[in-house]
C-alpha positions, 0 to 999 in steps of 0.5 A: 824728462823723468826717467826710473833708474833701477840700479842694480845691487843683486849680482853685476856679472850674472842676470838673475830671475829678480833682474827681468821681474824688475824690469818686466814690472818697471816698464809698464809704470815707465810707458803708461806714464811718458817716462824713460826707463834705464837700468844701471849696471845690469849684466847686459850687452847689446842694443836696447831694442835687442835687450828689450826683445830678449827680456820680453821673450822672458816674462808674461808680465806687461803683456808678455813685455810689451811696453818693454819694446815699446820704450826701446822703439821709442828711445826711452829704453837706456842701459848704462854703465855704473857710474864713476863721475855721475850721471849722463848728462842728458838724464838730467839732475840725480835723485835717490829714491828712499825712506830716509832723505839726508838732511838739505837735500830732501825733494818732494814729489810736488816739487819734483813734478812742478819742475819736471813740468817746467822743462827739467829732467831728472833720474830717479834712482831706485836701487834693487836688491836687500840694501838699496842705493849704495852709499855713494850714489846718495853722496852723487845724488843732488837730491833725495825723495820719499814717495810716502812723505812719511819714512815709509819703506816700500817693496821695491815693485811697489815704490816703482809704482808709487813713484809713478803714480804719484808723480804722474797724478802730480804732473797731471793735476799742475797741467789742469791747474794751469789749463783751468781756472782752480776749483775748490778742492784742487 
């Protein structure tokens, strides 16, 4: 299981325009690709099916928030908490998600889908918000991932994207991989 964490850095006690972009933008990328979607720390009460709904009703994007509610009704749509001791468990292993991966603890996409392939999860932490992931969610994180493999920054919209892509043409090239013999090129 992959699952794209946008954690929140704008505003935790007040639900800004930027926070249902992000959300509306984020949950196509999660469902045309099979992943989870979960916010952190975002200043919602309710259940997922109900945030979705209401978020939806608030946004033309992901045909008017579809795919939002298609998440929710599939059990992939999570909320959670700022986290004090780690992650949920059942999320699998943390990953920042940055242009600047600290040393030992570098992951890169290949690796991270051959092991999502063979039944690991994990929790890409995507910070939203001028200065990303806070310090200690890269010391809580057991590994850091550049999508560009080059230390380029991307807008937060367009790592979402990248990040989905690239792990999902990953993923999906190992299955072939693994169903066929290998041609040149592959």
């Amino acid at each position: 299981m992959i699952t794209l964490a946008l954690y929140n850095t704008y505003d935790s006690r007040r639900l800004h325009d930027a926070h249902l972009r992000a959300i509306a933008r984020a949950a196509p990328i999660a469902y045309a690709y099979g992943f989870h979607l979960a916010l952190v720390g975002f200043p919602l009460k309710g259940k997922p099916s109900e945030i979705a709904e209401e978020v939806s009703s608030h946004t033309t994007i992901g045909e008017g928030g579809r795919y939002l509610v298609q998440l929710a009704k599939g059990g992939k749509f999570h909320l959670l908490d700022f986290p004090e001791r780690g992650f949920p468990p059942q999320f699998g292993t943390p990953v920042a998600t940055t242009r600047k991966p600290h040393p030992g603890r570098g992951i890169t996409p290949l690796n991270l889908a051959k092991r999502a392939l063979s039944g690991e999860s994990f929790i890409l932490l995507i910070g939203l918000g001028r200065h990303g992931l806070p310090g200690e969610i890269f010391k809580m994180a057991k590994y850091h991932m550049d999508v560009t493999g080059r230390g380029i920054s991307l807008e937060t919209c367009t790592a979402i994207g990248a990040i989905g892509a690239t792990l999902a043409t990953y993923m999906g090239v190992l299955r072939w991989r693994n169903g066929k013999k290998k041609s040149r090129g592959l």
